[in-house]
C-alpha positions in Angstrom: 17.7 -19.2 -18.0 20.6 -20.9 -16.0 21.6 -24.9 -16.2 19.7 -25.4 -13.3 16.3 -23.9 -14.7 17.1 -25.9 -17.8 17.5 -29.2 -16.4 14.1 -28.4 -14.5 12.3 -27.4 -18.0 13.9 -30.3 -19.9 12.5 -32.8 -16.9 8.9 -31.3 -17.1 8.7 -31.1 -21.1 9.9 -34.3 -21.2 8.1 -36.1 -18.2 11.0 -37.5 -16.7 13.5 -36.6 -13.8 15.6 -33.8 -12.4 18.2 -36.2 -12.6 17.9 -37.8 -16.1 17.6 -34.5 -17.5 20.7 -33.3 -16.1 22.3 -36.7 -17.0 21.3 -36.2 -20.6 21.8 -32.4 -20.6 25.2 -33.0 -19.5 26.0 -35.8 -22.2 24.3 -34.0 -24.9 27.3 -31.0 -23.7 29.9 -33.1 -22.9 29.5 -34.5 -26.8 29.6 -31.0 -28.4 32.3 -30.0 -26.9 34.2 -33.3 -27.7 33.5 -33.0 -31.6 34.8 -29.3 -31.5 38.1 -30.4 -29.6 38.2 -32.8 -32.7 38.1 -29.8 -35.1 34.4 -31.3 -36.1 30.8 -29.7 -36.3 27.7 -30.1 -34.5 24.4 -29.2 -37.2 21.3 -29.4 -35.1 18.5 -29.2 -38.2 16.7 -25.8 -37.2 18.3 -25.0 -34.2 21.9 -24.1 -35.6 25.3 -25.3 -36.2 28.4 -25.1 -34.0 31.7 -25.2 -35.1 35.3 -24.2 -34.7 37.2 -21.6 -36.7 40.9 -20.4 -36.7 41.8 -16.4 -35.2 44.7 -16.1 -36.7 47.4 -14.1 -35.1 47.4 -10.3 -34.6 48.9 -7.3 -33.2 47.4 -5.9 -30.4 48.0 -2.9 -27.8 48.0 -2.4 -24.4 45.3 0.2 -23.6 46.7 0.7 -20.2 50.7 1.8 -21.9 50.0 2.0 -25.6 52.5 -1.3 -25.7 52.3 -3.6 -28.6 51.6 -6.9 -27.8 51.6 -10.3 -29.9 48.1 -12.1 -30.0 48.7 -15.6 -30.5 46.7 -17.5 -32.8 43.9 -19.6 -31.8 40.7 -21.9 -32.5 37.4 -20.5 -31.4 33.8 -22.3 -30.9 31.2 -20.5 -33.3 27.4 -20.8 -33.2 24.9 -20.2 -36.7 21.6 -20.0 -35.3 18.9 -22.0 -37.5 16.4 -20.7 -39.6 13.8 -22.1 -37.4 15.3 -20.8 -34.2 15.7 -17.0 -36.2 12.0 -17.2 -36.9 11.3 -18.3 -33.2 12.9 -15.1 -31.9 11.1 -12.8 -34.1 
């Protein structure tokens, strides 16, 4: 399923428009990704929980010449699926 078939399920589930879907699908994004840039977390009761966790930094090596090369550290999203959505899947 792509954003566009999204938007299109959320509008028919919900009984309103293509474009208030999208508006709120895109807000209900735009706000995730905003609390993560603030090092926060995102726990949507059985659905799951996204967060942000530290990589730290690492050696790594160029498969191409067998180089070493210095991996910087860096934050990284992270989602825990729910219990709910788990069971959903099974």
């Amino acid at each position: 399923m792509n954003k566009a078939e999204l938007v299109e399920h959320i509008a028919t589930t919900a009984d309103i428009s293509k474009a208030s879907a999208a508006r709120a699908l895109e807000a209900t994004l735009d706000a995730i990704g905003a609390t993560l840039k603030q090092g926060g977390s995102v726990s949507l009761v059985g659905f799951g929980a996204f967060s942000v966790t530290e990589r730290a930094a690492r050696t790594g090596r160029n498969p191409k010449t067998g180089e070493e090369v210095r991996i910087e550290a860096a934050k990284i999203p992270k989602f825990k699926p729910g219990k709910a959505l788990k069971d959903a899947i099974i």
